[in-house]
C-alpha positions as CSV (number, residue, x, y, z in Angstrom):
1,X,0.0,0.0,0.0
2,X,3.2,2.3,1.1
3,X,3.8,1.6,-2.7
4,X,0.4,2.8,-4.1
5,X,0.1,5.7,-2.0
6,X,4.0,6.9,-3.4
7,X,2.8,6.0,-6.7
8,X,-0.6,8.3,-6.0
9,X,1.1,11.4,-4.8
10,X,3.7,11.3,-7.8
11,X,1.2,10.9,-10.6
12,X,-1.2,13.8,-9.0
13,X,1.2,16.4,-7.8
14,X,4.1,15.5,-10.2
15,X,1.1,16.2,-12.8
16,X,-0.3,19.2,-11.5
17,X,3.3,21.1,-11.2
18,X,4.3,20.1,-14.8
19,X,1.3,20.8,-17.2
20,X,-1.8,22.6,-15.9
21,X,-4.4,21.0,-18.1
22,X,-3.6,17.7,-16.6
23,X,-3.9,19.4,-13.2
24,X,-7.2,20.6,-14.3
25,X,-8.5,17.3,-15.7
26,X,-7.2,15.6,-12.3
27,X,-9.1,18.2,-10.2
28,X,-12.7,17.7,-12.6
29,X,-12.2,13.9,-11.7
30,X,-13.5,12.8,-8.4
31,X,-11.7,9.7,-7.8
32,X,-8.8,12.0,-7.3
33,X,-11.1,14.5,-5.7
34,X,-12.1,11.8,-3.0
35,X,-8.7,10.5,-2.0
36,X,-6.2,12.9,-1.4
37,X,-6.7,16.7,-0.8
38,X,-4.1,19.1,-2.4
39,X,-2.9,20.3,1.2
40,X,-2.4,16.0,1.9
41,X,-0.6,16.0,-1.6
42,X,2.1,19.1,-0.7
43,X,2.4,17.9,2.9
44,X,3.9,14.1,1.0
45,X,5.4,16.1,-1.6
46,X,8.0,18.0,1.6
47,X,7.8,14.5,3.2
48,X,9.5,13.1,0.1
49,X,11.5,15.9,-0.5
50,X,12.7,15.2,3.2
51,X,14.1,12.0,2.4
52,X,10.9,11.0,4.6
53,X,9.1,7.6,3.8
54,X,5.2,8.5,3.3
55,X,2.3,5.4,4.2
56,X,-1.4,5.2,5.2
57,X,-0.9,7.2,8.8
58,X,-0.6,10.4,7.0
59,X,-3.8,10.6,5.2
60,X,-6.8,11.5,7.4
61,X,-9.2,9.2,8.2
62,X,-11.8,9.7,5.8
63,X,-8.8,9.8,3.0
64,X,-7.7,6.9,4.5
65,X,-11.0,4.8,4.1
66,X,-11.2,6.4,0.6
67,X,-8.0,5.1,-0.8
68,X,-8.8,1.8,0.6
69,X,-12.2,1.3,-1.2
70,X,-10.5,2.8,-4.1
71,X,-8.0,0.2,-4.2
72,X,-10.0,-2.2,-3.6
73,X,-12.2,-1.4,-6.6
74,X,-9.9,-1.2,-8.8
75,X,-10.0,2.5,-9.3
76,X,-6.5,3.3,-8.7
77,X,-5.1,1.8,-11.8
78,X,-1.2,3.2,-11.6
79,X,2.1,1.3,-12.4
80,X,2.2,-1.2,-9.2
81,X,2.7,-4.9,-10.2
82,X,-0.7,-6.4,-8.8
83,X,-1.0,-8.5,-6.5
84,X,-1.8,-12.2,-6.9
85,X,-4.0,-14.3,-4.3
86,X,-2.3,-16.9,-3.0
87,X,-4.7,-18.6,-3.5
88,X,-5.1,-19.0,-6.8
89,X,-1.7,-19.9,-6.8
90,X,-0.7,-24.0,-8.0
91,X,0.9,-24.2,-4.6
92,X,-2.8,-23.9,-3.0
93,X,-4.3,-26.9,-4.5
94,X,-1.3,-29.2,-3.6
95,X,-1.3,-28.2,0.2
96,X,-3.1,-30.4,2.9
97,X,-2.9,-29.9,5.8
98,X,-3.3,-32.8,8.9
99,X,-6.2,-33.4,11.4
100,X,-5.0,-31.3,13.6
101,X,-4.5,-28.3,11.4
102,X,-1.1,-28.4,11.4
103,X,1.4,-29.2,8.4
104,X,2.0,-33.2,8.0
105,X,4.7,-34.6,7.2
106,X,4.3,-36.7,3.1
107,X,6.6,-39.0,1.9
108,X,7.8,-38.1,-1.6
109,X,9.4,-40.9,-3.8
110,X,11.5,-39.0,-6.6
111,X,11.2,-40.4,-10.3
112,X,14.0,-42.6,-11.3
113,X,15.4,-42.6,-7.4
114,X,12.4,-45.0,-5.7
115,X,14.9,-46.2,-3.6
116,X,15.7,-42.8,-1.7
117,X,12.5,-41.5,-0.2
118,X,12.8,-37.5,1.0
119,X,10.0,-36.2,3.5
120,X,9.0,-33.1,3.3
121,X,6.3,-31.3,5.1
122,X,3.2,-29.3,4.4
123,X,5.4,-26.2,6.4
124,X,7.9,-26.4,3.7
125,X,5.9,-25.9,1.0
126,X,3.9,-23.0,2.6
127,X,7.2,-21.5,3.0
128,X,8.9,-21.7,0.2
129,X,6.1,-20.3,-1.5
130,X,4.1,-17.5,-1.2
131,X,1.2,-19.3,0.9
132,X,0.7,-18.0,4.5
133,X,2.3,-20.4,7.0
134,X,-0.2,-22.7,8.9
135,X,-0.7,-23.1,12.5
136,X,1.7,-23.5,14.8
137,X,0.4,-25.6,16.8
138,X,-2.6,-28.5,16.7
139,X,-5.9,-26.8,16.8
140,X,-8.2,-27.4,19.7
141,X,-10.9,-29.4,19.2
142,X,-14.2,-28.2,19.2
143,X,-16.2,-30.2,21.7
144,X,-13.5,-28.3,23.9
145,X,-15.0,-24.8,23.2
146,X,-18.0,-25.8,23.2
147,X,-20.7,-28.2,24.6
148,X,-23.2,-27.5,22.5
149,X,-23.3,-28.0,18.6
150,X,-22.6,-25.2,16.9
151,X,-25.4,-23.0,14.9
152,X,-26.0,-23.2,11.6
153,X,-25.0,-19.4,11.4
154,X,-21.5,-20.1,12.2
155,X,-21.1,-21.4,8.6
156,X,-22.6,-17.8,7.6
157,X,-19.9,-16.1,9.6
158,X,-17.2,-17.7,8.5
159,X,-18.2,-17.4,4.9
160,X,-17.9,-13.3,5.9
161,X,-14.9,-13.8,7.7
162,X,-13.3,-15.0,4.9
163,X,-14.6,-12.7,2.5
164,X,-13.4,-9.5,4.3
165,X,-10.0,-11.4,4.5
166,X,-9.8,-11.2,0.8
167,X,-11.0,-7.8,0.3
168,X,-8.3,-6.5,3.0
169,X,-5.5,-8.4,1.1
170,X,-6.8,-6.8,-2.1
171,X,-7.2,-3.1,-0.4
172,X,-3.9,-3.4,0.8
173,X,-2.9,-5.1,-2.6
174,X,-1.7,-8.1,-0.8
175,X,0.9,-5.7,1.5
176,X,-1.1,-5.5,4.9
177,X,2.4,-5.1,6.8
178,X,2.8,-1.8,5.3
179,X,0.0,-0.7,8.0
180,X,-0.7,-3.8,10.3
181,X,-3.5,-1.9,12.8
182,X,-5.0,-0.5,9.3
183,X,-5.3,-3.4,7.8
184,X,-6.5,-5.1,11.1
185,X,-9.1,-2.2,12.1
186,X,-10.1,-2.6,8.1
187,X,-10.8,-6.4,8.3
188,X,-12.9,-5.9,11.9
189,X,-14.7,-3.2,10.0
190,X,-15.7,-5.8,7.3
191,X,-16.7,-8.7,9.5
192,X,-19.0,-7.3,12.3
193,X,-19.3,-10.7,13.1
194,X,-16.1,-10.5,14.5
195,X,-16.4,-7.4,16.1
196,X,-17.4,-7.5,20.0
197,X,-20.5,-6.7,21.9
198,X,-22.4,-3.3,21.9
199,X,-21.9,-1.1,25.0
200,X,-25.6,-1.8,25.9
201,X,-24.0,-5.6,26.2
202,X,-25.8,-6.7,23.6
203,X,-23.9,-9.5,21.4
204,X,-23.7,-8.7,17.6
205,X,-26.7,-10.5,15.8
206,X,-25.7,-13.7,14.1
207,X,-26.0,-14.3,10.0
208,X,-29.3,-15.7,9.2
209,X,-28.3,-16.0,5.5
210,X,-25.3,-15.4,3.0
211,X,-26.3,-12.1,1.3
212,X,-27.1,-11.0,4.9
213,X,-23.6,-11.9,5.7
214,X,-21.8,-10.6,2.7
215,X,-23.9,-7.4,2.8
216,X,-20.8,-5.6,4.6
217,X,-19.1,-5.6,1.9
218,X,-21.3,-5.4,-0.8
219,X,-20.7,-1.2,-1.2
220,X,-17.4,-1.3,-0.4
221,X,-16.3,-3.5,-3.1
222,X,-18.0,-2.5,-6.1
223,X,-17.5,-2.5,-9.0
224,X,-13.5,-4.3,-7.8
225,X,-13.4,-7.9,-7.7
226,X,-15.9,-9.5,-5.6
227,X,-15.5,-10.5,-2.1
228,X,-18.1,-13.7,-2.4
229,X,-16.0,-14.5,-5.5
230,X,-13.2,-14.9,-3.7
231,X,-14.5,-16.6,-0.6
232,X,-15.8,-19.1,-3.0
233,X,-12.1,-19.6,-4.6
234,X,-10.6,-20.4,-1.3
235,X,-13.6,-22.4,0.5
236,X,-13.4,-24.5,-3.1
237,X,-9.9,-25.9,-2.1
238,X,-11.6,-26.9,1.0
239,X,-10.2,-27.6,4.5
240,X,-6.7,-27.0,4.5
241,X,-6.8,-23.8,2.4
242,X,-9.8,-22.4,4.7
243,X,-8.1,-23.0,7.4
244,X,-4.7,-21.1,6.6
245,X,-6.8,-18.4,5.3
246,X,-7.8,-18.2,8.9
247,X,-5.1,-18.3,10.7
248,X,-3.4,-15.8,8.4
249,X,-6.3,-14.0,9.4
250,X,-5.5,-14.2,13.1
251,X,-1.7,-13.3,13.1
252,X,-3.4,-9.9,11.0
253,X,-5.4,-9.0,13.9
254,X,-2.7,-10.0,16.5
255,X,0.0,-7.6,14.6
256,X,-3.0,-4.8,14.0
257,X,-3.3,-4.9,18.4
258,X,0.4,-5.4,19.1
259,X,1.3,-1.4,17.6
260,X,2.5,0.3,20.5
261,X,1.4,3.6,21.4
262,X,3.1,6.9,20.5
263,X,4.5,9.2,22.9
264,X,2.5,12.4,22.0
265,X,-0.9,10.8,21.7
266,X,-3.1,12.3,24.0
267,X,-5.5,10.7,26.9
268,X,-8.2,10.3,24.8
269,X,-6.3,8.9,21.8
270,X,-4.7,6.2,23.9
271,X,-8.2,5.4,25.5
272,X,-9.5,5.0,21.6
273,X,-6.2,2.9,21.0
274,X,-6.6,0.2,24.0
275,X,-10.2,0.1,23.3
276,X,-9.7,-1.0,19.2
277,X,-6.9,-3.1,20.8
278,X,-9.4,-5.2,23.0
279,X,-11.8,-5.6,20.4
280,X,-9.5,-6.9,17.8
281,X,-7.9,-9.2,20.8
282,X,-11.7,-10.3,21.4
283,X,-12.0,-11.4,17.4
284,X,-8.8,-13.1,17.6
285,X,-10.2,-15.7,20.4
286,X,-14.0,-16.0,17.7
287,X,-11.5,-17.1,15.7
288,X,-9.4,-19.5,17.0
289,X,-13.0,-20.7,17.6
290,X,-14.1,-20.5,13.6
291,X,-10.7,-22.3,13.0
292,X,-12.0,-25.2,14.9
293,X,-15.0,-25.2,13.4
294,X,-13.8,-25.1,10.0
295,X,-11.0,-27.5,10.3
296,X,-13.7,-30.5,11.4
297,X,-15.8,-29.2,8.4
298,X,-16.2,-32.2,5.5
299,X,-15.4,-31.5,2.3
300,X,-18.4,-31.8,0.7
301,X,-19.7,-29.2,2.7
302,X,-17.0,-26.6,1.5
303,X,-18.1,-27.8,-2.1
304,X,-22.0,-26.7,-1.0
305,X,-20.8,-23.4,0.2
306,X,-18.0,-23.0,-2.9
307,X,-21.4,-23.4,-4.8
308,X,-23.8,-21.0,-3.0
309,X,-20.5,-18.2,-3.3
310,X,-20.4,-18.6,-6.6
311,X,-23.8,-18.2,-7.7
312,X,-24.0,-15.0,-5.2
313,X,-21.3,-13.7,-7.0
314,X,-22.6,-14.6,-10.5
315,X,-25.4,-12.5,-9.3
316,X,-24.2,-9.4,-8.4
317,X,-24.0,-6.6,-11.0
318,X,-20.4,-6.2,-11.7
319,X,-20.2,-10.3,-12.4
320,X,-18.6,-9.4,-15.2
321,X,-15.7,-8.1,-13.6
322,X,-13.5,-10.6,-12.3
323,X,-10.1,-12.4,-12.0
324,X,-9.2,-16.1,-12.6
325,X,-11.8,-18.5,-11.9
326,X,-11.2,-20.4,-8.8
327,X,-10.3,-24.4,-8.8
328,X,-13.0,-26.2,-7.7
């Protein structure tokens, strides 16, 4: 994102100093109007020129959310390689994962050398590839968490969870370390599901249905590439793949709460900070929970909600506009 928003400050302001048509045609469009002020452009430009590094903390916050569901859509179209989804990669459909959610160790036989057998674990690939790394350790079962079965809304929920994952990678065009509590704060944002009781105590209503829980992220996606289109790509290379999307999603959250606070913030500014700090700790433990869940999930029921993704997707109106279908 660091890259994106260099990218964005060059192309406007190195535009408007050098030919004042283009300045003119910049200021008459509003994406450009709705991102970045001119006062936010010359206070990177002295950044820069300061031998300063410029990311997502200097825009406001209402610039902030703009670039984000700009890049997200697909509106900021400037000379940054884009980013892949990992999980579209090959190395996604050849990962499994063991019972326990942890890598297992296979047994590969080499052609021509049957005689010399070389293990080599499930960790290995995920890390010599550009897959997240799975869990550390074994994941808890679920009659542990809980004694009674879970609802049928969980499956809602996580469907959610994973979609907002996606649509933060993609906001952040697959670089969420460049702001870890931004991209954090973006992905509770997206996933109220997640996000922790109101002060009145009240719990945050459970998903009765999909659209009800992909509805979140219905406005801030379009026309970009669709959240449910994604969820379905991932919960179509079933367990394994849902399950390191989770956890990739945990270790987000856990970085987004671990940013330590500044010397010059104010009383009420650090009250603000511990207080998004405890509710993204408080989605963290929902999800060690939905990675239970999901990793004693069969795989015929990912295929069912693969399905039900897809054809959401393949109704909403910007269908048309999408990357690389998903292996199913």
């Amino acid at each position: 994102m660091r890259d994106i928003l260099r990218r964005l400050h060059e192309t406007d302001l190195g535009g408007a100093s050098s030919d004042e048509e283009s300045d003119e045609e910049q200021a008459s469009d509003p994406a450009h109007e709705s991102i970045m002020s001119t006062r936010t452009l010359h206070r990177l430009a002295a950044k820069l020129a300061a031998g300063q590094d410029i990311d997502i903390s200097d825009l406001s916050d209402g610039e902030e959310r703009a670039f984000c569901a700009a890049v997200g859509r697909g509106e900021v179209t400037l000379p940054v390689e884009p980013w892949t989804p990992w999980w579209t990669l090959p190395d996604a459909s050849e990962l499994k994962l063991a019972a326990d959610g942890c890598a297992r160790v296979r047994e590969i036989v080499e052609v021509g050398e049957e005689e010399d057998a070389a293990h080599k674990s499930d960790a290995d690939l995920a890390s010599t590839s550009q897959l997240p790394a799975p869990p550390d350790a074994p994941l808890p079962p679920l009659r542990l968490l809980t004694a009674a079965p879970p609802a049928p809304s969980v499956a809602w929920s996580a469907m959610q969870t994973l979609a907002a994952y996606a649509w933060v990678l993609r906001s952040f065009n697959g670089n969420p370390e460049s702001d870890w509590e931004g991209a954090a704060g973006l992905f509770l944002e997206s996933a109220p599901s997640l996000q922790p009781a109101a002060p009145s105590g009240r719990p945050q209503p459970a998903c009765s249905t999909l659209d009800e829980a992909l509805a979140p992220l219905d406005a801030a996606s379009a026309p970009g590439p669709s959240p449910a289109r994604d969820a379905a790509d991932l919960v179509a290379l079933g367990r394994s793949i849902v399950v390191l999307a989770l956890v990739d999603a945990a270790r987000l959250l856990q970085r987004g709460s671990g940013t330590s606070e500044a010397p010059a913030e104010s009383r009420l500014e650090r009250d603000a900070r511990r207080q998004r700090r405890r509710a993204l700790q408080a989605a963290q433990r929902k999800l060690v929970f939905l990675l239970s869940w999901a990793n004693e999930r069969r795989e015929e029921e990912y295929a069912l909600w693969a399905a039900l993704l897809r054809e959401r997707a393949g109704s909403e109106p910007d269908a048309g506009i999408r990357l690389t279908e998903g292996r199913g």
